[in-house]
N, C-alpha and C positions, 0 to 999 in steps of 0.2 A: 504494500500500500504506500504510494508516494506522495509528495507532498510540491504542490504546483507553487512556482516562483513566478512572479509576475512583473517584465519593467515593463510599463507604458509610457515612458519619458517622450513618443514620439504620438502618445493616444493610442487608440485603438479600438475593433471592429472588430464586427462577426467574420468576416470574410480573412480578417487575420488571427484572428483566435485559430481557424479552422486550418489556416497554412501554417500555423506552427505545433498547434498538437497534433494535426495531421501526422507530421512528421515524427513528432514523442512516440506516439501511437500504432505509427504504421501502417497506418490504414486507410491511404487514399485509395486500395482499389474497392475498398465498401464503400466509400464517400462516391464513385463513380457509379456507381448501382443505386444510389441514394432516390434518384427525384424516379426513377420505376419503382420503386419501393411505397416512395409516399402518395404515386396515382398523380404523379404531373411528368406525363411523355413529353411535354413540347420542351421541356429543360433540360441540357448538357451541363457538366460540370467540368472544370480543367483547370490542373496543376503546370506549372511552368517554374525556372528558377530564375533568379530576376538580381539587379545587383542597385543598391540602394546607396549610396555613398558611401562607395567601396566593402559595404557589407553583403556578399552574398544571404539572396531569405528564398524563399517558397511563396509564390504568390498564387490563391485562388480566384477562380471566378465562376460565376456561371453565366451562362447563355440561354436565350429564351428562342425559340423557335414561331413566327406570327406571319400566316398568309405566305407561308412560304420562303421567307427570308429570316435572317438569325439576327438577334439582337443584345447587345450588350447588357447584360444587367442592370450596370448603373446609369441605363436611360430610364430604370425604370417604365416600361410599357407594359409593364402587366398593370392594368388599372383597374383591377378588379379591388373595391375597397369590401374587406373581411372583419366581421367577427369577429372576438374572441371564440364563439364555439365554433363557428367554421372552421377556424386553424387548428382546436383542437381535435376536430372528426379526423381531418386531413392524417395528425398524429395518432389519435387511436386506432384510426384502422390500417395504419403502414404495417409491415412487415419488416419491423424492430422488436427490440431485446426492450423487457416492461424498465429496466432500469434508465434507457436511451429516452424510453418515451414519458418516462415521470421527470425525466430532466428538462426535457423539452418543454415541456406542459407549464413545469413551473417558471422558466424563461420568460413565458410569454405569457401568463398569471401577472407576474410582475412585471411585466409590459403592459398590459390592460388595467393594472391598479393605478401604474404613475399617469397614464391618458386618460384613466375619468377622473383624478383627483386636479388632474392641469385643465380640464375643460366642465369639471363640476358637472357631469353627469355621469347615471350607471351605468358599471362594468358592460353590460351585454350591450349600452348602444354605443360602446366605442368600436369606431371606426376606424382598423387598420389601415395605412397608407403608405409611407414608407415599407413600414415593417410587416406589411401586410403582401407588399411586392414576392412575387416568388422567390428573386435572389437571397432576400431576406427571413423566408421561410426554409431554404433549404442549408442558410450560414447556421442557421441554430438547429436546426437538425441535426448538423453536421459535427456541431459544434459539440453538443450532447452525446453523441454517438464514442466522437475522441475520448468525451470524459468518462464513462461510463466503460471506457475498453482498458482506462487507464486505472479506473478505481479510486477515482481522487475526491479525497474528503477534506482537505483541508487545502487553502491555498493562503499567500501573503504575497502581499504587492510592495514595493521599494520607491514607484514611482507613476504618478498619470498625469499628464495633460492634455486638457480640453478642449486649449484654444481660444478662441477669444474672435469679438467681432457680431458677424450676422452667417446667417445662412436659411437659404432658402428651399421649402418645406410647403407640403398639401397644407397646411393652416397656414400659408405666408411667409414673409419673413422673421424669423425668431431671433433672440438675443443670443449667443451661445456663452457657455452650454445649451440646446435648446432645453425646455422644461421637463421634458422626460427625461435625459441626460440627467440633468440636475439633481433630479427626486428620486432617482435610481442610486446616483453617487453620493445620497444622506447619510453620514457617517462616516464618509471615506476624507483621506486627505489628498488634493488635487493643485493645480495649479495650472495660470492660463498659458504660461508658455510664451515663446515671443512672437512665435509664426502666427499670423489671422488665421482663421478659418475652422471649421472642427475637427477635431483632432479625433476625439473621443464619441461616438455614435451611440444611438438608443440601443442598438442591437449589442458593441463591446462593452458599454453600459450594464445592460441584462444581467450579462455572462459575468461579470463582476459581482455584482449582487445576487446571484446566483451561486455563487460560490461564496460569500461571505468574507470574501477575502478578509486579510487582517494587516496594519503594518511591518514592515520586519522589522521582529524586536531581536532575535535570537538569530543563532550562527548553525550553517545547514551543509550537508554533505551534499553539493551537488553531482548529481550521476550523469547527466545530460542535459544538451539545452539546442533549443532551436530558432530560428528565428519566419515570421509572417510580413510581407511587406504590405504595406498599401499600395493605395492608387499615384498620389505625387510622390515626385520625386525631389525633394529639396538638396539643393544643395548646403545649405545651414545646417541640417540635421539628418539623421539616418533615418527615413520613416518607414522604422520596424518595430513590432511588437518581439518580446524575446522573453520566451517562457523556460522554464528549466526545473528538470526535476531534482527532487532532491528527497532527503530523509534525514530528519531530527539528530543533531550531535545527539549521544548518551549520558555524555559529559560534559561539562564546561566550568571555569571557572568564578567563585564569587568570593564576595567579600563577608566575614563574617561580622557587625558592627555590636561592639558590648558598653556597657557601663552599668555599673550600680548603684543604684540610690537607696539611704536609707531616712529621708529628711523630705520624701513627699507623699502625703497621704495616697491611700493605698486605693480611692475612689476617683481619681484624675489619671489612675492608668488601665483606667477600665476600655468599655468598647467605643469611646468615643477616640479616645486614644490612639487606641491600635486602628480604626477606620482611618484616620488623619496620616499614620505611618506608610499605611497601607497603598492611599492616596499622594503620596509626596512620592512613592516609587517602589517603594521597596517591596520584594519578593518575597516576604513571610517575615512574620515579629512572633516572638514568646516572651512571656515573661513569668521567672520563678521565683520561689522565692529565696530568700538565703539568711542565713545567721553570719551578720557578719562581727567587723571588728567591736571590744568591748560588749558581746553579748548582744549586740544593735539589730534588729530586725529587718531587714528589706530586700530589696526587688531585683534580678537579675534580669535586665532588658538585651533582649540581641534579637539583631534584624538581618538579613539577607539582604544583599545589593548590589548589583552587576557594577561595575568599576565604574561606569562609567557617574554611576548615580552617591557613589560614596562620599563622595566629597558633599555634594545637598545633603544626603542623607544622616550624616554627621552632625552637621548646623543642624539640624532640624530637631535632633535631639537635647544636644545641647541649650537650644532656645527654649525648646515645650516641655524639660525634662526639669529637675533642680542639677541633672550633673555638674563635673564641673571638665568633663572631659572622657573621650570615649576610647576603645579601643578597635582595631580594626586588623582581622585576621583573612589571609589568604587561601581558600581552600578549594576543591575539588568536587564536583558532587556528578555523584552517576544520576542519568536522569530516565525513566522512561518515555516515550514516544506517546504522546495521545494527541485527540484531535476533537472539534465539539460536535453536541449529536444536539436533537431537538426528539425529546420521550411525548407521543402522543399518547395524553393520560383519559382518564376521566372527569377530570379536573381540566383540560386544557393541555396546551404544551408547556412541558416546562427544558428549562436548556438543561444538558449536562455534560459530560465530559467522558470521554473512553479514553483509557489506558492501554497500552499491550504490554504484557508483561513477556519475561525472559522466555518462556515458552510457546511463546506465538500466541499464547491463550488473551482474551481480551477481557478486562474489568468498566463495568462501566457506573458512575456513581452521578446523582441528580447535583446540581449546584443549589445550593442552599439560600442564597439570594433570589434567584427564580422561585423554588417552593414557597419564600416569605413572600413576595410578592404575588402571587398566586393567591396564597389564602388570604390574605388581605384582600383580592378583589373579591374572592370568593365567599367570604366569612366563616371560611374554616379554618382549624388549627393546620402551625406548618406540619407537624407529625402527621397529621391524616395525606395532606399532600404530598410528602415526602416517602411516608408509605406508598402509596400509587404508583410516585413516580421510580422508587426503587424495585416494586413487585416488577414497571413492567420491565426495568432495563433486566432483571434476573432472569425474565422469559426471556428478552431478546438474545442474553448472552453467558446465562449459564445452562443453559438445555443442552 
C-alpha cells in the first residue's frame, strides 16, 4: 500500500493526474479500453511523451469523434450538459472494478456539491458543462481507475498553484481560481503563482479532495515518481504535474523537550494545557508526577518535537510553564505506517486512523475528537459513540 506525493507547483488536471499515474500504475493499455467500457464509442484516448522545459512527462488526451470528423477535447464539442445522475449511470453500468467506480462516483459527488453550493441551487439540477464534456468524464475515470490499481489511501501535496487572472467558462467569465476550484481547494494550502491563467482545474481540483491530501509534514521513502504534462508550454516554468510514490520512514528523528516544576498548581496543567502544547506543535506531551528535591512534590513535563519546532516549543514552555528552563534530548523513535479511514457508524461517520503493524496485520482505532464531536451533535455519550465506532472498525479489520 503506497503513499501518493503530490507537486502541483505548475497546477494541475484531470488529464495530468491521469498521464502520470498512468505511468505509476501501468496501465495505459486499460485507460485505452476505457470510453468502450463506459458506453461512449465516438471517444479515442492517446498517450504520447512530450518535453516541457527540458523535462521529459507523458501527456494524455482524448479525442471525440462528431459527423464524421475527430475533435480535440479541449474544444470541448461535446455539449451535451449532464446531470449528476446521468454521469453517475454512465459509471455504474461500465465494466469496472466497484473500487474504480466508488472512486469515481465520489469525484464527481464532490463536483456536484461545490456547483450547487457556487450557484445556490440543488444537487440534481446542477448542470455539468465543463466537467460534464466527455474529455472530462473519461480524465476521472481514468483517473480512478490509476488509483484504485494503485491502492492509495493516503496522499500529501508539497505544492499547488492556481493561477490567477480570469478564464472563460459555460457560466462566463470567472475570477480564478474559478469557484468550484476554490471550494474544492477549502482546506488546502495554495498559491496564485506568477503565470495568468488556470493553473489548477475543477477536475485536478476533485482529485485533490478526493484524496484528502494532506501537507508534507514528514520525510518519505520515495520508490518512484512520474511526471503529467499539460497543454502550455511555458517557458518560465515546467508545466508538469509530478507525482511519486512513496512509503512512510519507520523511523525518524525527535527531540525529547523536559522540565520540572514543583511551584505550579497542579490545575493549570491540566487539558487546557496540554491542548495549547498540542496546538503550538508538538507531537505528544505527558506529564508525571515526581518527588522531587527536599521531599517537594511535582510535575515531570516532556513533549515530542521535530527539530524543527524545538526551539518555539521551548519558549513556549518556559513562558506558560513556572520553569525556569528546559531540557532537550535527541532521540530515535521507530514509527508504524498508518493512514486515515472514515468508520460508517450508526451514529454517522466518525474519522479514524489504521495502523499496520510488523506483521502486515492492520489495527484500526476511532479518533476521539471525532467521537466527542459526534455525541455532542448527537446527544449521546462519547463511550456509546466510540463503542460503535470501534465495534465497526473490529469487523472491518479483525475478522
Amino acid at each position: 500500500m503506497s503513499i501518493l506525493l503530490i507537486d502541483a507547483q505548475s497546477g494541475c488536471s484531470g488529464d495530468m493526474f491521469v498521464a502520470a499515474l498512468s505511468q505509476l500504475a501501468e496501465c495505459e493499455a486499460e485507460i485505452h479500453s476505457l470510453p468502450s467500457k463506459i458506453g461512449i464509442e465516438k471517444a479515442h484516448v492517446h498517450f504520447e511523451s512530450v518535453t516541457r522545459s527540458s523535462i521529459q512527462a507523458r501527456k494524455f488526451d482524448v479525442h471525440v469523434h462528431e459527423d464524421g470528423h475527430e475533435h480535440h477535447a479541449d474544444h470541448h464539442h461535446d455539449h451535451v450538459h449532464r446531470h449528476l445522475s446521468d454521469i453517475q449511470k454512465i459509471i455504474n453500468d461500465a465494466d469496472l472494478s466497484n473500487g474504480c467506480k466508488q472512486r469515481a462516483l465520489d469525484i464527481f459527488q464532490r463536483l456536484g456539491d461545490v456547483e450547487a453550493q457556487a450557484h445556490g441551487i440543488p444537487i440534481e439540477n446542477v448542470h455539468f458543462h465543463e466537467v460534464g464534456a466527455i474529455d472530462s468524464i473519461i480524465d476521472i475515470i481514468a483517473a480512478a481507475l490509476c488509483l484504485d490499481t494503485l491502492d492509495i489511501h493516503s496522499a500529501y501535496y508539497s505544492d499547488i498553484c492556481v493561477g490567477h487572472g480570469q478564464v472563460k467558462t459555460a457560466h462566463g467569465v470567472l475570477p480564478v481560481p474559478a469557484p468550484a476550484t476554490e471550494r474544492l481547494l477549502h482546506g488546502f494550502n495554495y498559491h496564485a503563482g506568477e503565470l495568468s491563467g488556470e493553473w489548477t482545474t475543477p477536475t485536478g481540483a476533485a482529485i485533490l479532495a478526493h484524496l484528502q491530501a494532506k501537507p508534507i509534514t514528514s520525510d518519505f521513502h520515495v520508490e518512484e515518481s512520474a511526471y503529467g504534462a499539460g497543454g502550455k508550454d511555458s517557458e518560465k516554468r515546467a508545466n508538469v504535474l509530478r507525482l511519486r510514490l512513496a512509503t512512510a520512514n519507520t523511523s525518524d528523528r525527535i527531540n525529547i523537550i523536559q522540565c520540572n516544576v514543583d511551584d505550579m498548581p497542579a490545575e493549570l496543567l491540566g487539558a487546557d494545557f496540554t491542548n495549547s502544547v498540542m496546538q503550538a506543535g508538538a507531537r505528544d506531551i505527558s506529564i508525571r508526577p515526581l518527588l522531587m528535591k527536599k521531599g517537594r512534590p511535582g510535575f515531570l513535563i516532556e513533549v515530542l518535537a521535530a527539530s524543527a519546532d524545538t526551539q518555539k516549543l521551548s519558549e513556549f514552555l518556559c513562558q506558560h510553564t513556572t520553569t525556569i528552563g528546559v531540557r532537550v534530548i535527541e532521540a530515535e523513535r521507530y514509527i508504524l505506517d498508518r493512514r486515515p479511514t472514515i468508520l460508517q457508524t450508526e451514529y454517522g461517520e466518525i474519522a479514524a486512523k489504521i495502523a499496520t503493524l510488523p506483521d502486515g496485520n492492520e489495527r484500526c482505532l476511532p479518533e476521539y475528537e471525532a467521537c466527542a464531536q459526534l455525541a455532542k451533535e448527537k446527544e449521546l455519550t462519547v463511550l456509546e459513540v466510540y463503542n460503535s465506532a470501534k465495534a465497526k472498525a473490529d469487523s472491518l479489520f479483525n475478522d
